[in-house]
C-alpha atoms as one frame of an Amber mdcrd trajectory, in Angstrom:
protein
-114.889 -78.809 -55.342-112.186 -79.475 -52.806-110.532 -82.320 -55.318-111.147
 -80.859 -58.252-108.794 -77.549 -56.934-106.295 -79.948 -55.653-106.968 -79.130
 -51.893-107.924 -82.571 -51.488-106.296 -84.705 -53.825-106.848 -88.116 -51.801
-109.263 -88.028 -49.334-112.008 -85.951 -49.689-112.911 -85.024 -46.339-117.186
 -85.504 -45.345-117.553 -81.748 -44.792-121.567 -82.788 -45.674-121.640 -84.796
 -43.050-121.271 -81.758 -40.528-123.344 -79.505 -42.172-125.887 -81.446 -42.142
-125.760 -81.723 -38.584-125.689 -77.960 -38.302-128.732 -77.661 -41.243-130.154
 -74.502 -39.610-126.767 -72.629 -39.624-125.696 -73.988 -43.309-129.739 -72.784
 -44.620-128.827 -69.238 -42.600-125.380 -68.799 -43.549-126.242 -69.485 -47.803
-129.164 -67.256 -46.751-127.132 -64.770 -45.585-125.180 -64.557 -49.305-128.097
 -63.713 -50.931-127.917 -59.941 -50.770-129.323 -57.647 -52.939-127.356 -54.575
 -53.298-123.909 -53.262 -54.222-121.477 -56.285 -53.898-119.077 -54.013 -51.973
-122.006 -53.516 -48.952-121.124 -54.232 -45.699-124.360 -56.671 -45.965-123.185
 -58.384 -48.445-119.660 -58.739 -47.115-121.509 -59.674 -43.883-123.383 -62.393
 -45.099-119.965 -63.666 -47.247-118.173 -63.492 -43.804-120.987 -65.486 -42.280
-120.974 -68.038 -45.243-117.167 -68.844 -45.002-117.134 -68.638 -41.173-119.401
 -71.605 -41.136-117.884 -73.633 -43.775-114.414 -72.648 -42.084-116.291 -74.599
 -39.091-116.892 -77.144 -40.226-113.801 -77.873 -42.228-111.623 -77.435 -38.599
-114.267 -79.753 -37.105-113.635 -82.483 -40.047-109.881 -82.094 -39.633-110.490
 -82.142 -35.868-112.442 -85.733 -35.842-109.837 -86.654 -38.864-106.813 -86.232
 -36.692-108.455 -88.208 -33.953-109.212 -90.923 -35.630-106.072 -91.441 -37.458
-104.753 -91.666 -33.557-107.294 -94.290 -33.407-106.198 -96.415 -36.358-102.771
 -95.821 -34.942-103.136 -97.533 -31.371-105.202-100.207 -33.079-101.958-100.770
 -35.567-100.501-100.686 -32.761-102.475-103.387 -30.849-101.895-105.641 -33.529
 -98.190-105.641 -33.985 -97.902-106.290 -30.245-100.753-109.362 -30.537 -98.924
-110.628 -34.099 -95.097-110.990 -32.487 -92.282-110.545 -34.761 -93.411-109.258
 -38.059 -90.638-109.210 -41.051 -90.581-105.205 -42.579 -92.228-106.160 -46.581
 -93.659-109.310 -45.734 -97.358-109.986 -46.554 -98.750-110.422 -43.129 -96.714
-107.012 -42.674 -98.492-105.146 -45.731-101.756-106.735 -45.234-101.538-105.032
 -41.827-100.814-101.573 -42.920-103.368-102.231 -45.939-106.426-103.216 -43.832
-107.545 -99.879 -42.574-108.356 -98.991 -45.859-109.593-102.187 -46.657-111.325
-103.493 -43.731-113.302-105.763 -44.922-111.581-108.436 -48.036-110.973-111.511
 -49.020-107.989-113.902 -49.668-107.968-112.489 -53.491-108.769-109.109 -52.482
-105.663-109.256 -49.977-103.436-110.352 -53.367-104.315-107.947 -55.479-104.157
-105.174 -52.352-100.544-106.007 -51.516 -99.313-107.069 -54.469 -98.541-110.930
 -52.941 -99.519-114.188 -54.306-102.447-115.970 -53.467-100.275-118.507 -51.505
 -98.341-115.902 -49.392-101.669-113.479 -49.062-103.784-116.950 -48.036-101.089
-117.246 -45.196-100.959-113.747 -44.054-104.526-113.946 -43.270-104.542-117.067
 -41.633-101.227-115.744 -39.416-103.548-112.325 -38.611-107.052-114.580 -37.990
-104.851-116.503 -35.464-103.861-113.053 -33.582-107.152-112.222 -33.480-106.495
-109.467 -36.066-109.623-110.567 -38.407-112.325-112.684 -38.470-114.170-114.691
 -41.037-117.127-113.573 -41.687-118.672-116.171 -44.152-119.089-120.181 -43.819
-116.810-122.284 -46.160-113.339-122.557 -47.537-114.048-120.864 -50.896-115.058
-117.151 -51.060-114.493-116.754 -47.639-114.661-113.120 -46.492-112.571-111.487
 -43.118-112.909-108.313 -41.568-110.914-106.068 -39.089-114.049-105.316 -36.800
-111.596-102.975 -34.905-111.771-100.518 -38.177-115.228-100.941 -38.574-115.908
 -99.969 -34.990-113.494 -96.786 -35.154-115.457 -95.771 -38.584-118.947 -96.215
 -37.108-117.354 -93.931 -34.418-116.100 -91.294 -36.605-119.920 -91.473 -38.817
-120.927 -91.067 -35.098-119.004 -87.923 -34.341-119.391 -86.112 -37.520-123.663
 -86.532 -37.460-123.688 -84.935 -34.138-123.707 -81.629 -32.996-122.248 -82.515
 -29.486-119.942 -85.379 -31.042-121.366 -88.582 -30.315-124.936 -89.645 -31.398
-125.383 -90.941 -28.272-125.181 -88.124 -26.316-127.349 -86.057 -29.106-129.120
 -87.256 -31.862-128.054 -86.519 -35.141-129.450 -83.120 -36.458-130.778 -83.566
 -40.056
C-alpha cells in the first residue's frame, strides 16, 4: 500500500514487523473498526481513531529504529574509511564501499556489475577492502569466492532485533508473535 501511493517509493519500511510484535493491539485496534452503526458515530470514529493511532505507532517506531540504524551504517562507513587510508572519490574500492550496505554479502562479479567496474578493478577493490579488514571471504577457493561485510550483517540482525520486540531488543523481551 505504502509503494503503491508513492509514500514509499524505495524502501518499504517493515511496519509488519512491529505489529506483529504488538499482535494484541493490531487484533483490537482492526476490531475496533468494525462498527455497526451510522458511519458518522462517535463509535465508529472511535474505533477509526484507535485503528490509525496504532498504525501511526508503529510507523514513528519504524522511522525511529530506521533513523538509528542509518547512524549505525554511518559510523561503520565511517570505521572503514579510517581502517582503508586514502581512498580516491569514484574509484572502485571507493564505490564498493558506499555499495556494500546494500549489498553485504557479494562476490567479485557481483561487485562489477554493482559498481559498474571491471572485473579487474572490482577483483582489486575487494582484495584492497579484505586487507582492511572491511570483508571477509566466506567460501574456500579462488573461483566463486563469496565476501561479506559482517559489520552490516550484525547492524541488520540488530535492527530484525529491535523491530520483533516490544521493549527493543529480543534480548531483553522476547519477541511477541
Amino acid at each position: 500500500m505504502l509503494r503503491r501511493r508513492g509514500l514509499a517509493t524505495r524502501v518499504l519500511p517493515p511496519v509488519s514487523l512491529v505489529l506483529a510484535t504488538w499482535a494484541h493491539d493490531y487484533v483490537d485496534g482492526l476490531a475496533a473498526t468494525r462498527y455497526r452503526g451510522p458511519a458518522t458515530g462517535k463509535a465508529a470514529h472511535a474505533g477509526l481513531n484507535l485503528w490509525v493511532g496504532r498504525f501511526a505507532g508503529a510507523c514513528l517506531r519504524v522511522a525511529d529504529d530506521g533513523a538509528s540504524f542509518e547512524r549505525r551504517i554511518q559510523q561503520i562507513r565511517d570505521t572503514w574509511r579510517a581502517q582503508l587510508g586514502r581512498v580516491r572519490s569514484g574509484s572502485a574500492a571507493d564505490l564498493l564501499l558506499h555499495s556494500l550496505p546494500g549489498a553485504p554479502i557479494l562476490t567479485v562479479s557481483g561487485a562489477a556489475e554493482l559498481i559498474g567496474r571491471s572485473f579487474p578493478q572490482a577483483n582489486q577493490a575487494v582484495t584492497r577492502l579484505v586487507e582492511a579488514d572491511v570483508l571477509s571471504q566466506v567460501t574456500v577457493g579462488k573461483r566463486n569466492r563469496a565476501f561479506e561485510a559482517k559489520e552490516i550483517i550484525n547492524a541488520f540482525t540488530d535492527l530484525e532485533r529491535q523491530l520483533a520486540s516490544p521493549e527493543g531488543d529480543t534480548r531483553s523481551s522476547d519477541p511477541s508473535r
